[in-house]
C-alpha angles and dihedrals in degrees: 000000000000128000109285137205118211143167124249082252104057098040086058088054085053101057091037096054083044094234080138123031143196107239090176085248093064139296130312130201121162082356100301133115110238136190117227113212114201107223111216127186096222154073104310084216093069111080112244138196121252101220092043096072123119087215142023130201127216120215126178110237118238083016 
């Protein structure tokens, strides 16, 4: 899998249809664990919330 951009949107239906899921140790989705990097439209030096991003990206760890 290849890095993807998604919406906030998205990356919720995703969970909910449980294409990725929590194991307690990181997420999992085709049974990889996979970061999920929250894409902000500001200053990086301005701390930011994670859940408040527009869009997410989703990397395959030990890739």
């Amino acid at each position: 899998m290849e890095e993807k951009i998604l919406s906030k949107e998205e990356l919720i239906q995703l969970f909910e249809d449980k294409i990725i899921i929590d194991s307690g140790k990181g997420w999992i989705m085709d049974n990889k664990e996979v970061q999920i990097i929250a894409l902000h439209d500001v200053d990086p030096k301005f701390l930011q919330d994670v859940t408040n991003a527009k869009y997410y990206k989703l990397i395959v760890k030990g890739n």
